[in-house]
Backbone bond lengths (Angstrom), bond angles and torsions (degrees), N, CA, C in turn:
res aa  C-N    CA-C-N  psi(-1)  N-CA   C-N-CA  omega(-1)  CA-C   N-CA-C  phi
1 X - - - 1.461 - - 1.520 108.97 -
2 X 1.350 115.32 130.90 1.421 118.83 -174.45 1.535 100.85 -133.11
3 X 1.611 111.87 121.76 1.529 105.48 170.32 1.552 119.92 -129.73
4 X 1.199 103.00 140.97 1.680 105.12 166.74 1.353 142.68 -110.14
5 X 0.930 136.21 -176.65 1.600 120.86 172.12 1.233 100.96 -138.27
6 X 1.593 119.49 166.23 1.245 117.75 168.41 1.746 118.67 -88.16
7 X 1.473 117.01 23.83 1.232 135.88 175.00 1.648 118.07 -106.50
8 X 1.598 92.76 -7.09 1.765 106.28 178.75 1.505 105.55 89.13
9 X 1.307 117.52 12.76 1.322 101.53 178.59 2.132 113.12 -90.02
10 X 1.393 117.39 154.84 0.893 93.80 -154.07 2.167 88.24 -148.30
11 X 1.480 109.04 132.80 1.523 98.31 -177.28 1.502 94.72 -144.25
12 X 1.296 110.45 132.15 1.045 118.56 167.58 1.525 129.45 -93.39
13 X 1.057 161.08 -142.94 1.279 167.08 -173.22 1.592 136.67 143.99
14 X 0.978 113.91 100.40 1.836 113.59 -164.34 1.840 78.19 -114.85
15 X 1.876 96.91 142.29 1.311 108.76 145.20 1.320 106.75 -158.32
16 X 2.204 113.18 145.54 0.775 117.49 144.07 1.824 117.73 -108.55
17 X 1.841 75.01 156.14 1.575 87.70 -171.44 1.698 116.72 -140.55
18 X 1.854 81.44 117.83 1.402 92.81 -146.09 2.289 94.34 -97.17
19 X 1.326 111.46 31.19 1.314 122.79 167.01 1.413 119.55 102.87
20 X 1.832 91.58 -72.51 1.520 112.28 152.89 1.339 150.12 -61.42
21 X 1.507 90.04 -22.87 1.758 126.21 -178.79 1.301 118.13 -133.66
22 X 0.996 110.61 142.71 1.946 105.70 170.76 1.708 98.76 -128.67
23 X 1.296 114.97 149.60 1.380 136.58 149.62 1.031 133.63 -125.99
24 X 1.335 119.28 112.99 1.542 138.13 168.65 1.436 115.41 -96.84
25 X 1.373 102.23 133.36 1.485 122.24 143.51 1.405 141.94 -104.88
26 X 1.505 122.28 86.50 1.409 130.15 -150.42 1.749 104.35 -112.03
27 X 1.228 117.05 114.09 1.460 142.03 151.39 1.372 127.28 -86.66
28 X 1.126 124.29 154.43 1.443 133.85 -165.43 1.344 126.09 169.99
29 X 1.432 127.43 128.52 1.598 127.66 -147.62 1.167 114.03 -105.83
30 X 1.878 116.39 11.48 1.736 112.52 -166.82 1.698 97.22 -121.76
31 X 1.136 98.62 -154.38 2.065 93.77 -179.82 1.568 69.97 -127.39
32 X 1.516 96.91 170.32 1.414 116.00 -152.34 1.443 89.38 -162.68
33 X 1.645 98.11 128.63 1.565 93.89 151.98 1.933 108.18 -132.08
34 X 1.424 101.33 148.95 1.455 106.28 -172.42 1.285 136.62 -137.62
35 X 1.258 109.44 117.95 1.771 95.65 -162.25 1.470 108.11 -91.30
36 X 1.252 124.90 164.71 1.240 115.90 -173.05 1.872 111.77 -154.13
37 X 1.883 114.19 106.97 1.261 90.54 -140.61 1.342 98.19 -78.50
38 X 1.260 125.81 -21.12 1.977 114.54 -178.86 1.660 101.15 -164.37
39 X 1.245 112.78 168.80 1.126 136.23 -167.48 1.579 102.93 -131.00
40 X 1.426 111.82 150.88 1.343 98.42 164.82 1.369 109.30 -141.17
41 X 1.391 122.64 17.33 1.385 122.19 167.41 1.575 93.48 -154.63
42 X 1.775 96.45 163.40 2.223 98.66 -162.86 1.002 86.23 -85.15
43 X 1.651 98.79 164.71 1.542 133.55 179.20 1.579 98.82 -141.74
44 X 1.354 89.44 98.34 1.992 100.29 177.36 1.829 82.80 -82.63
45 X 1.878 98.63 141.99 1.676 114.34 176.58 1.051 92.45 -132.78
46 X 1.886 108.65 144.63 0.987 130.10 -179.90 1.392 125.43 -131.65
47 X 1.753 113.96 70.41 1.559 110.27 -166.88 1.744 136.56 -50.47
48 X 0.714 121.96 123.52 1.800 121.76 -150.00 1.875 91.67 -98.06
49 X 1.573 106.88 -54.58 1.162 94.88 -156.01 1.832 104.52 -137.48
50 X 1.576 104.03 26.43 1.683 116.29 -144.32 1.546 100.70 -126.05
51 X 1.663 126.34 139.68 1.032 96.33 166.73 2.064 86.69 -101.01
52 X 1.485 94.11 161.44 1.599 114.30 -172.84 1.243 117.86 -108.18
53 X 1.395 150.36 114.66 1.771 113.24 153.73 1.259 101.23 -164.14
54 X 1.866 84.01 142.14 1.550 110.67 -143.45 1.545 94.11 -124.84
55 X 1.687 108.78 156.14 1.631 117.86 -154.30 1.448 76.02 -131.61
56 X 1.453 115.55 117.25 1.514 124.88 149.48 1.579 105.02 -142.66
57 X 1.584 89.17 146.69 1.581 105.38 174.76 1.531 110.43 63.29
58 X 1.616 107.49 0.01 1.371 91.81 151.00 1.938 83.75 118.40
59 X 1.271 111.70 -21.05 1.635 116.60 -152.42 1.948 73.29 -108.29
60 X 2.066 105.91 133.85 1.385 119.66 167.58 1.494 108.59 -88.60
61 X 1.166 153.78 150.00 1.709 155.15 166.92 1.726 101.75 -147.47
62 X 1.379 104.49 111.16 1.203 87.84 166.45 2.052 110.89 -93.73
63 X 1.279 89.53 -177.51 1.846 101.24 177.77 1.087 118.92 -146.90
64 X 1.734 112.23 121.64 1.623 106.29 -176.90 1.490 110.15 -111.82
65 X 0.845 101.21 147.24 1.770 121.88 163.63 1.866 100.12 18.24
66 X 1.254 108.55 117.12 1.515 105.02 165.87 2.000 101.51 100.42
67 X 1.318 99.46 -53.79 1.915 89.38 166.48 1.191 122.91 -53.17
68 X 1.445 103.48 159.35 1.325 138.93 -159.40 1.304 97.83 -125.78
69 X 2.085 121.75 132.25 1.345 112.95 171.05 1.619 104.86 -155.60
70 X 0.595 149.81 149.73 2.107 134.47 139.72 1.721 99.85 -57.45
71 X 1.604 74.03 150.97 1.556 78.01 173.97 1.195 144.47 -101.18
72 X 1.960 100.21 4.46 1.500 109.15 150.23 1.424 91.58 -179.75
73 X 1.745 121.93 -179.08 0.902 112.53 176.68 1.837 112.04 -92.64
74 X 1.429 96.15 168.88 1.837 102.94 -153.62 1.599 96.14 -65.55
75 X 1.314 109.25 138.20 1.607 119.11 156.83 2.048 109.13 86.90
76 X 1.585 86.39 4.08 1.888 90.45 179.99 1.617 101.79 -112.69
77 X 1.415 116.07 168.16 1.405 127.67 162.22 1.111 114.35 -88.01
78 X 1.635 98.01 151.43 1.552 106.15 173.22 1.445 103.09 -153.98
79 X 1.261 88.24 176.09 2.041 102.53 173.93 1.043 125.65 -130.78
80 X 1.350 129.51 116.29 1.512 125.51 150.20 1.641 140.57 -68.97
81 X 1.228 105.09 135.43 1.695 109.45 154.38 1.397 123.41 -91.09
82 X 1.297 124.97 90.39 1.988 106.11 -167.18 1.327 108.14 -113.15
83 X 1.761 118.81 96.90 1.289 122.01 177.87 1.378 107.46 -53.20
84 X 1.541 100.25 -177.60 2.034 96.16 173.09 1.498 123.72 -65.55
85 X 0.368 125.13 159.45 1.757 148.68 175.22 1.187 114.71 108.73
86 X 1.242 110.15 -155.25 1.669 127.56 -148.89 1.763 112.27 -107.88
87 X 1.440 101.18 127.60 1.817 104.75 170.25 1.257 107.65 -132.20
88 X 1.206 95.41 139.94 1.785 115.92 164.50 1.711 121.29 -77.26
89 X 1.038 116.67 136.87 1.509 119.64 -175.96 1.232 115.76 -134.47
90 X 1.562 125.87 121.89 1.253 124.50 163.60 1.520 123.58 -137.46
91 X 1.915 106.32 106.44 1.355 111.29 -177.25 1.436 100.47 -87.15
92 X 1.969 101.76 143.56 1.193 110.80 168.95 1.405 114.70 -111.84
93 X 1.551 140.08 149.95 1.358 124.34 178.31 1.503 102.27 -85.91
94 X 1.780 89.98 159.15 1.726 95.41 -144.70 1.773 88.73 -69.43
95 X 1.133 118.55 -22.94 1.828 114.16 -168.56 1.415 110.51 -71.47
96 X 1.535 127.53 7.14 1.484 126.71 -179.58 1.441 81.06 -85.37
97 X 1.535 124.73 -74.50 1.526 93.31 -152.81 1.477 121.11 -52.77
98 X 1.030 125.59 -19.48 1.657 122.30 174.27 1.458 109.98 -51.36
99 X 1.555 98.64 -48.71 2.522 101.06 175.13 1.179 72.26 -38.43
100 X 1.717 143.19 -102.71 0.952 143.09 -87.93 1.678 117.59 -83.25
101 X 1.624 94.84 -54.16 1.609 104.88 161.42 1.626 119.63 -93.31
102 X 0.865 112.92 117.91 1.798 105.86 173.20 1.397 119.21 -124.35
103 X 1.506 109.99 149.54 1.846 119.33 -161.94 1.180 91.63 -73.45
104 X 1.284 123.73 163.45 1.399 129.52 121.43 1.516 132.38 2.29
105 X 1.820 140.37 103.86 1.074 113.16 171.60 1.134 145.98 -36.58
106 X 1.748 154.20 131.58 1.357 87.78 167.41 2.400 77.62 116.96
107 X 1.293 91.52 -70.24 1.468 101.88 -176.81 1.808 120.02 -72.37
108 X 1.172 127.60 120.47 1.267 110.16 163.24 1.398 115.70 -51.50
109 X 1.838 87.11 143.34 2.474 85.91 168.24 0.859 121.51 -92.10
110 X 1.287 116.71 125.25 1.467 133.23 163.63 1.088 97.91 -47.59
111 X 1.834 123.93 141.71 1.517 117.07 149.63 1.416 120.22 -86.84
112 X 1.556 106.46 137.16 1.453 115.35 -171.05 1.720 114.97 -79.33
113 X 1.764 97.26 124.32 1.712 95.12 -161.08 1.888 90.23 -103.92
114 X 1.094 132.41 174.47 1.200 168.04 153.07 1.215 100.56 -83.82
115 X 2.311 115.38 107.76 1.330 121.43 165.42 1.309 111.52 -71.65
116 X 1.345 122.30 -31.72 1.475 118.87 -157.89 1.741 87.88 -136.20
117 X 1.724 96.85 176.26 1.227 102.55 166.82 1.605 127.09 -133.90
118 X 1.020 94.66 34.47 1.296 111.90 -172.16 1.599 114.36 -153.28
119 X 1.979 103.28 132.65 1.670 86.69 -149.66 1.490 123.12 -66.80
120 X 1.355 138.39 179.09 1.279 149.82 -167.22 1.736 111.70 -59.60
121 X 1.552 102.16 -40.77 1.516 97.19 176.26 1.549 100.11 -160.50
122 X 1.255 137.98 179.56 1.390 145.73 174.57 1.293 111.15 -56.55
123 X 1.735 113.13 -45.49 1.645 119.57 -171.67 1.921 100.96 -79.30
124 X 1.316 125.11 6.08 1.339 100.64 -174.74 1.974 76.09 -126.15
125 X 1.430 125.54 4.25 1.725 121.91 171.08 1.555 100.69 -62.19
126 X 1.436 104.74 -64.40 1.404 130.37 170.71 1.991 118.97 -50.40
127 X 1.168 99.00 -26.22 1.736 88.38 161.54 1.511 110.63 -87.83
128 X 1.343 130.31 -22.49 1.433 140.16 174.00 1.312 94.12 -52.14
129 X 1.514 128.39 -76.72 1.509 136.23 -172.98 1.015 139.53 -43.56
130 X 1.397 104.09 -40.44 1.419 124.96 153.27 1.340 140.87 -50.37
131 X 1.804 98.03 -49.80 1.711 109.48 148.51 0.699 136.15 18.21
132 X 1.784 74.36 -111.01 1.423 142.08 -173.31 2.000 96.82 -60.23
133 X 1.311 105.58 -48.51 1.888 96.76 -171.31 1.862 98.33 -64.21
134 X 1.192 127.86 -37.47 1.518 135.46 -160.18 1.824 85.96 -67.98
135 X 1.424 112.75 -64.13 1.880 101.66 -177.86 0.966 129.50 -58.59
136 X 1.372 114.67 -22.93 1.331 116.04 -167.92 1.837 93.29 -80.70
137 X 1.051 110.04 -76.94 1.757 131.67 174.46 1.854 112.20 -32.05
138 X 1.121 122.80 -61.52 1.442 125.84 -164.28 1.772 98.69 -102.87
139 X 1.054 107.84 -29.22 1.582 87.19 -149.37 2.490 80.50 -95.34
140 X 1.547 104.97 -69.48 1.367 106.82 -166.02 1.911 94.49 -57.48
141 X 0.961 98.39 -24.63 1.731 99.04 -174.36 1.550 119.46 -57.11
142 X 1.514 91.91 -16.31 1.803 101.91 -168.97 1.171 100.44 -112.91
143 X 1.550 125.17 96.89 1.727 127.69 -177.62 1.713 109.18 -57.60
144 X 1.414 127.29 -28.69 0.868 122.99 169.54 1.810 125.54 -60.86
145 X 1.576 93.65 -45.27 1.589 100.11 -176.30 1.654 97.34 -66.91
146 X 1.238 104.34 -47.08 1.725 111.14 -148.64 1.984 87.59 -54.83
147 X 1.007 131.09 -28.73 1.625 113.32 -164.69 1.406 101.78 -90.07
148 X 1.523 134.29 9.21 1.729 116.58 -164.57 1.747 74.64 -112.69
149 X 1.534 114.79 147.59 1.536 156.54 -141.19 1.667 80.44 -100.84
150 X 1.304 133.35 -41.14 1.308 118.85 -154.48 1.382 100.62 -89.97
151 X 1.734 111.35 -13.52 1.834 107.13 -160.48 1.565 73.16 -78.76
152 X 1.764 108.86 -80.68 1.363 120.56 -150.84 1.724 101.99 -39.60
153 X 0.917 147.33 -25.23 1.732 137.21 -161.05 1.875 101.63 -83.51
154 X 1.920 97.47 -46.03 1.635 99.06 165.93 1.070 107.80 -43.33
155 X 1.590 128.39 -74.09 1.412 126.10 -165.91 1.520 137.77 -42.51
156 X 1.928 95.69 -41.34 1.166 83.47 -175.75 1.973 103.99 -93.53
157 X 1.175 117.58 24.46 1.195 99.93 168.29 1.473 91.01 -101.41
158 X 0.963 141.92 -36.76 1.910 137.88 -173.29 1.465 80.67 -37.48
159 X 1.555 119.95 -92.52 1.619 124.02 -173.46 1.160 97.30 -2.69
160 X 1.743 105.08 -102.82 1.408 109.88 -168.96 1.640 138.39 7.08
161 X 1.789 84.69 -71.64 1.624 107.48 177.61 0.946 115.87 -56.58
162 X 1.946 118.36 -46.59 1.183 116.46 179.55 2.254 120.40 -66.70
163 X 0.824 84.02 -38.82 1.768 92.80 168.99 1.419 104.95 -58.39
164 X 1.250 139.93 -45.08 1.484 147.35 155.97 1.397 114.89 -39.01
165 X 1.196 122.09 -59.40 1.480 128.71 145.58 1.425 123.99 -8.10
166 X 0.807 98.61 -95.88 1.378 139.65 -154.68 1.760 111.27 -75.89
167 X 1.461 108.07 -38.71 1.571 105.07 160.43 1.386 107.26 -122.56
168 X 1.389 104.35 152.16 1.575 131.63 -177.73 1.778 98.81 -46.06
169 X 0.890 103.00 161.96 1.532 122.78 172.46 1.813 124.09 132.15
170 X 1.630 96.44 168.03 1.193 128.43 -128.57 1.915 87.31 -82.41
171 X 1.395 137.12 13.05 1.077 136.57 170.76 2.032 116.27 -74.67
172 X 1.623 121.92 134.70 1.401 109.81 -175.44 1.166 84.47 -92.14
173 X 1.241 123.81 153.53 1.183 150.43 165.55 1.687 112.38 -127.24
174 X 1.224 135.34 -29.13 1.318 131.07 158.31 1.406 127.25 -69.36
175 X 1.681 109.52 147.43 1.575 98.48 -153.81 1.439 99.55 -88.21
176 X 1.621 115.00 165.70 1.600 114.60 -171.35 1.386 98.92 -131.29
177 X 1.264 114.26 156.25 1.228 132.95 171.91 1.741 121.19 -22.43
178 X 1.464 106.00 -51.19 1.341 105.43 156.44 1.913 121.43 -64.73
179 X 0.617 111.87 -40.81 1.420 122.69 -176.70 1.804 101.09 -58.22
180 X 1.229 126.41 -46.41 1.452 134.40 -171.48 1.883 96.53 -59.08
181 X 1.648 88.64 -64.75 1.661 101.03 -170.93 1.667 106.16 -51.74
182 X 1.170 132.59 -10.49 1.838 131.24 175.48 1.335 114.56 -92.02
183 X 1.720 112.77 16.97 1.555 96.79 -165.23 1.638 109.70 -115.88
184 X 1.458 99.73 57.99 1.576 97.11 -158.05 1.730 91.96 -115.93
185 X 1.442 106.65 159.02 1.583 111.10 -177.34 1.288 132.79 -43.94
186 X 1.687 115.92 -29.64 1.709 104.49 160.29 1.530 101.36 -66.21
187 X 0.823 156.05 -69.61 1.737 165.18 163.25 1.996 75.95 14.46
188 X 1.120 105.55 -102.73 1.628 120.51 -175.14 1.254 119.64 -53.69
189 X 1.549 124.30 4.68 1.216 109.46 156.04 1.624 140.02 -94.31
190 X 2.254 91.33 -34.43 1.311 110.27 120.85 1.582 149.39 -8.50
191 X 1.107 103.24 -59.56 1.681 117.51 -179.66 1.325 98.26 -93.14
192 X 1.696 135.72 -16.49 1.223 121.31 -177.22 1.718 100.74 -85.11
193 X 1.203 94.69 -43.94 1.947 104.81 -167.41 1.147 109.82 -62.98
194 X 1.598 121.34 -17.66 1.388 137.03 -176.51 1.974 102.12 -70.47
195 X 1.857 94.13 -81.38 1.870 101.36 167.71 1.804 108.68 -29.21
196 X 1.077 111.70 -48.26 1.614 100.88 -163.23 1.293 118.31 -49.43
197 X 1.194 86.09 -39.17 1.938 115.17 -155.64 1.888 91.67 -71.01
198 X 1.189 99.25 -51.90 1.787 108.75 -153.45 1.464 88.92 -92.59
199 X 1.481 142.96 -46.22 1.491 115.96 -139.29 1.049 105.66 -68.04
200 X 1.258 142.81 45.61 2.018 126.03 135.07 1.407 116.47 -80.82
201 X 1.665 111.15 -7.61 1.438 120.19 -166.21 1.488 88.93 -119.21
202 X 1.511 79.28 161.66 1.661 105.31 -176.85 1.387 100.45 -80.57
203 X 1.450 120.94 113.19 1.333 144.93 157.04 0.996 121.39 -81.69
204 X 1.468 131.40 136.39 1.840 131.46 152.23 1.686 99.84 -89.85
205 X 1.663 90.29 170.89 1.205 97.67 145.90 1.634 140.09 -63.67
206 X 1.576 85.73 -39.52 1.912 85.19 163.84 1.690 115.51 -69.16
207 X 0.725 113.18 -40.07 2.068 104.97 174.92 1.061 103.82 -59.51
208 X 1.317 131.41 -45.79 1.666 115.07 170.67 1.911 124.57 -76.20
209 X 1.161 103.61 9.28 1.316 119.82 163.86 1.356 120.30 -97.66
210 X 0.926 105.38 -31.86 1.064 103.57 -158.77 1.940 95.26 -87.58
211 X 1.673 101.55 -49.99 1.657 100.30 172.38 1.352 110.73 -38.63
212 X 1.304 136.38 -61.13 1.435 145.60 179.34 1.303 119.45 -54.58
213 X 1.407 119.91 -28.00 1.186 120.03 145.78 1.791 100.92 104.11
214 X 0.921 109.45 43.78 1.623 117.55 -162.32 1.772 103.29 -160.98
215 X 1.549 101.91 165.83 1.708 86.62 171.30 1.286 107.00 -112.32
216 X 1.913 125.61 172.89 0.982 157.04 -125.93 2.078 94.84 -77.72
217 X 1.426 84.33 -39.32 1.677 86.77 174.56 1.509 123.13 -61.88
218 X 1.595 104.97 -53.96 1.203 111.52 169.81 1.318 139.97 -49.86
219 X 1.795 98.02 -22.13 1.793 121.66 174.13 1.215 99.37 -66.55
220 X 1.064 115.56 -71.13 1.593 127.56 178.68 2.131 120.90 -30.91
221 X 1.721 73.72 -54.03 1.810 61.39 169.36 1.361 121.54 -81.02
222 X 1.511 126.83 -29.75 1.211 128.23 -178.67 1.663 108.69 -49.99
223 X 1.335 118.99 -50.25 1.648 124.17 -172.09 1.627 100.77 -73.19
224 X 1.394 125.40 -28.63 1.587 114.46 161.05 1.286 124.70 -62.75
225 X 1.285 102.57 -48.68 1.280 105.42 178.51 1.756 130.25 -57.63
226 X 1.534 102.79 -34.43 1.184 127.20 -160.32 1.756 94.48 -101.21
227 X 0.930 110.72 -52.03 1.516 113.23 -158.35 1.261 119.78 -99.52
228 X 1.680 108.38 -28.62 1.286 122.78 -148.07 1.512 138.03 56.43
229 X 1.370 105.85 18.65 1.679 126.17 175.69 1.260 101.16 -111.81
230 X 1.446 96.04 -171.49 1.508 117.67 171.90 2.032 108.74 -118.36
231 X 1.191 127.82 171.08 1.219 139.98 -178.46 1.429 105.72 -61.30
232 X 1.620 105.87 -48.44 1.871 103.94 -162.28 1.726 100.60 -82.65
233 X 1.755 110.62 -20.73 1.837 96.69 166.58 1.274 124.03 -86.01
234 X 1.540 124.65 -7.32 1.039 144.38 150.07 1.422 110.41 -39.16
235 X 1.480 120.32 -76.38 1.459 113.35 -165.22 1.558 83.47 -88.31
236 X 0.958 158.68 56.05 1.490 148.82 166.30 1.280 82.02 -113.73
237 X 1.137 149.72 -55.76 1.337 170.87 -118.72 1.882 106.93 -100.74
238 X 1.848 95.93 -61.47 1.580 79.87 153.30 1.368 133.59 -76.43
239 X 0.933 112.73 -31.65 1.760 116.66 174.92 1.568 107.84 -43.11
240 X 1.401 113.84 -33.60 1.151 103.60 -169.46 1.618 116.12 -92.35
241 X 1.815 109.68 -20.19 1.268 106.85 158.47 1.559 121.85 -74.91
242 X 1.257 119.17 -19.55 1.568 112.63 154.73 1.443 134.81 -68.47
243 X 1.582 111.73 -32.09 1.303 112.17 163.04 1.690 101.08 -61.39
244 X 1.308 130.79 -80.96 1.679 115.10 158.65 1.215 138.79 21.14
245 X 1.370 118.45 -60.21 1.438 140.97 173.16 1.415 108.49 -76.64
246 X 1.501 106.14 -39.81 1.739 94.48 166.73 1.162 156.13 -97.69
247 X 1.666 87.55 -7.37 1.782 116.86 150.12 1.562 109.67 -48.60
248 X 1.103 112.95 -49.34 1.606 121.13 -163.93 1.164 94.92 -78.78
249 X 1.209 152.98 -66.00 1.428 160.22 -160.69 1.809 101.28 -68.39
250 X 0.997 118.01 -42.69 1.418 118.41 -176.05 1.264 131.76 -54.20
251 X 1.133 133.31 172.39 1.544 145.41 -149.99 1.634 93.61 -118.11
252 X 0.995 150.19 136.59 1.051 155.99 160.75 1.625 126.45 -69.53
253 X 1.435 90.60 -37.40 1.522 106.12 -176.28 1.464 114.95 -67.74
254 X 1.133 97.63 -31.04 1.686 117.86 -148.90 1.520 104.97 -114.65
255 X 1.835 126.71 -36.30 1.292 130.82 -171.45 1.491 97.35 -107.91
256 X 1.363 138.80 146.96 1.434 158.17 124.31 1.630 127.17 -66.23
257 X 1.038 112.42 125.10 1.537 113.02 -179.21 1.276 114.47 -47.67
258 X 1.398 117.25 -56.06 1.576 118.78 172.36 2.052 119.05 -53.20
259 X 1.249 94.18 -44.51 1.654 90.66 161.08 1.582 129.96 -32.60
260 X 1.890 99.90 -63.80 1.407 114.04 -173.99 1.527 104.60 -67.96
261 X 1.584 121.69 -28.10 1.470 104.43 -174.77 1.566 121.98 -104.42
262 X 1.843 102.08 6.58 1.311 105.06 133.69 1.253 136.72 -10.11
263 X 1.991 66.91 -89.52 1.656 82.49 -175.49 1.053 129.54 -77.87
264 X 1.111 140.24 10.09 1.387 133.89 163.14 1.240 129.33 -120.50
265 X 1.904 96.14 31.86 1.649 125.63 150.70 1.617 94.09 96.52
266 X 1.273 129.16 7.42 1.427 129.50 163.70 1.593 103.81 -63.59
267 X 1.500 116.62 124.30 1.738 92.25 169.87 1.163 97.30 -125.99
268 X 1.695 118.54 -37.29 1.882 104.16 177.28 1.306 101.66 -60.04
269 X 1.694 124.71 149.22 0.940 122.19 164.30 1.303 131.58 -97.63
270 X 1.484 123.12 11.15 1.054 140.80 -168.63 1.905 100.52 -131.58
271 X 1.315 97.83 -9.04 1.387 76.04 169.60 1.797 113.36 -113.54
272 X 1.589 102.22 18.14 1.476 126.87 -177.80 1.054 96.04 -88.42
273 X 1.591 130.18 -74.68 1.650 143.93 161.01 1.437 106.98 -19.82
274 X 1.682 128.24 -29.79 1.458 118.54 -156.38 1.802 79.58 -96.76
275 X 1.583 117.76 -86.52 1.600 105.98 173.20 1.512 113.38 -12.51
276 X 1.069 138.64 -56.71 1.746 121.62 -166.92 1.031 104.51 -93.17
277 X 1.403 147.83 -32.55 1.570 121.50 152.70 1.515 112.39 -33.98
278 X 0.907 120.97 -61.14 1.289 119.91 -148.66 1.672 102.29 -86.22
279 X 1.025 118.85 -13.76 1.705 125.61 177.29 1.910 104.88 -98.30
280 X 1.435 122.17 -32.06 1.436 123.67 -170.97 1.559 104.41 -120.97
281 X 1.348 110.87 -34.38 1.880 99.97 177.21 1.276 104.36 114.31
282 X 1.163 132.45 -28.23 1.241 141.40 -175.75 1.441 139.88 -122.08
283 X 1.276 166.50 114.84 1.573 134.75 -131.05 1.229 92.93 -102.83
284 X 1.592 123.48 162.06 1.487 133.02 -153.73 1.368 115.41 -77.32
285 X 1.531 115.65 -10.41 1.474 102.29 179.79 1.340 119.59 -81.12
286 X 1.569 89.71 -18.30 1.811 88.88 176.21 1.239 126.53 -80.42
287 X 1.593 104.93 -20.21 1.786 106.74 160.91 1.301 121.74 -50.53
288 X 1.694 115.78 -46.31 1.492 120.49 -154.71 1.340 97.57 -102.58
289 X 1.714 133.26 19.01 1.261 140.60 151.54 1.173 119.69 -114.66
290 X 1.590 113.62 4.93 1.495 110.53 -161.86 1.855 107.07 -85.08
């Protein structure tokens, strides 16, 4: 969306919207002020070229060019000042962070609030940016990747996690006493019989917690303990023996290597080629030509 006025004023607006997530890039050449009466899911902002500053809870902060913030806390009002230039926007729906952290079975969920709004330190501003530049650039950048169910579900839980990161809040993430006692071999055989069954579908970590019947912490330790991995290299692991099976089975004429590891949530393609060297011996085009 591009608008003008006959006063020279001028706002632009790009968004992709990847269901779970949206990203905007919004410019505009006037000062602006904006009230805004509630939100109901975060919007981490990322001013590029703008100075910003926004009145919530009563407390003013402004933000220049290059900060990192939310843009208020969930379900309150706030106000903006947005001189000219350019901001980055990325809403997440509030039920990703739940994939990401999950209670206890068994436990009602707490909803996970945001203590602060502004991230924890400079070095976790700069993992926000980074992200956020990798989704926007590689992943929505690639019309092919951006439509397969397994890329977009990775992504928007990366976000998630990373917004978890990066700002304060009321989510446990350290394991507890219950969590230790769930990490025994049905636990992981469970969570294995679960991946087998499902990985063509977009999985969280909470769906595989929840199949196993334990929470997200307890998954985690069980596959350390047991495996010495984690859950998401676990099923990374089958995905990649199914992409495997369809290299070999495939048509050459008709299938592309990068296609098959698409779809089965591979999107670098060189870092797909690096996993199957190193898992088969050989890099994948020569399977699906061999």
């Amino acid at each position: 969306m591009l608008i003008r006025s006959s006063a020279g004023y001028r706002l632009s607006h790009h968004r992709l919207n990847a269901g779970s997530f949206r990203m905007d890039r919004v410019a505009q050449s006037g000062d602006l002020r904006i009230d805004v009466e509630h939100l109901d899911s975060p919007v981490v902002c990322q001013s590029t070229s703008s100075m910003v500053g926004r009145v919530s809870a009563g407390e003013l902060r402004p933000f220049r060019p290059g900060d990192v913030f939310l843009n208020a806390h969930l379900s309150r009002p706030y106000r903006l000042r947005w001189r000219r230039g350019e901001v980055l926007l990325v809403q997440l729906d509030a039920g990703l962070l739940q994939q990401v952290v999950s209670p206890v079975p068994g436990r009602r969920s707490a909803p996970i609030r945001f203590t602060d709004l502004q991230p924890a330190s400079p070095v976790l501003a700069e993992h926000w940016r980074s992200t956020a530049r990798y989704v926007r650039h590689t992943v929505l950048g690639n019309p092919e990747a951006s439509r397969h169910p397994l890329v977009l579900g990775t992504t928007a839980r990366t976000l998630a996690a990373a917004a978890l990161a990066v700002f304060p809040n009321t989510a446990v993430t350290d394991p507890t006493r219950h969590d230790r006692r769930d990490t025994s071999a049905p636990t992981l055989r469970r969570a294995i019989a679960f991946m087998e069954e499902n990985a063509h579908r977009d999985i969280s970590p909470a769906d595989v917690a929840v199949a196993a019947a334990v929470s997200v912490r307890s998954l985690q330790l069980a596959f350390r303990r047991h495996l010495d991995s984690t859950p998401a290299a676990y099923l990374r692991r089958i995905r990649l023996e199914r992409a495997h099976q369809e290299l070999r089975m495939g048509d050459p004429r008709s299938e592309t290597v990068s296609r098959i590891a698409t779809r089965w949530g591979f999107l670098s393609h060189s870092r797909f080629t690096a996993h199957y060297r190193s898992v088969f011996g050989i890099p994948p085009s020569r399977t699906l030509h061999g």
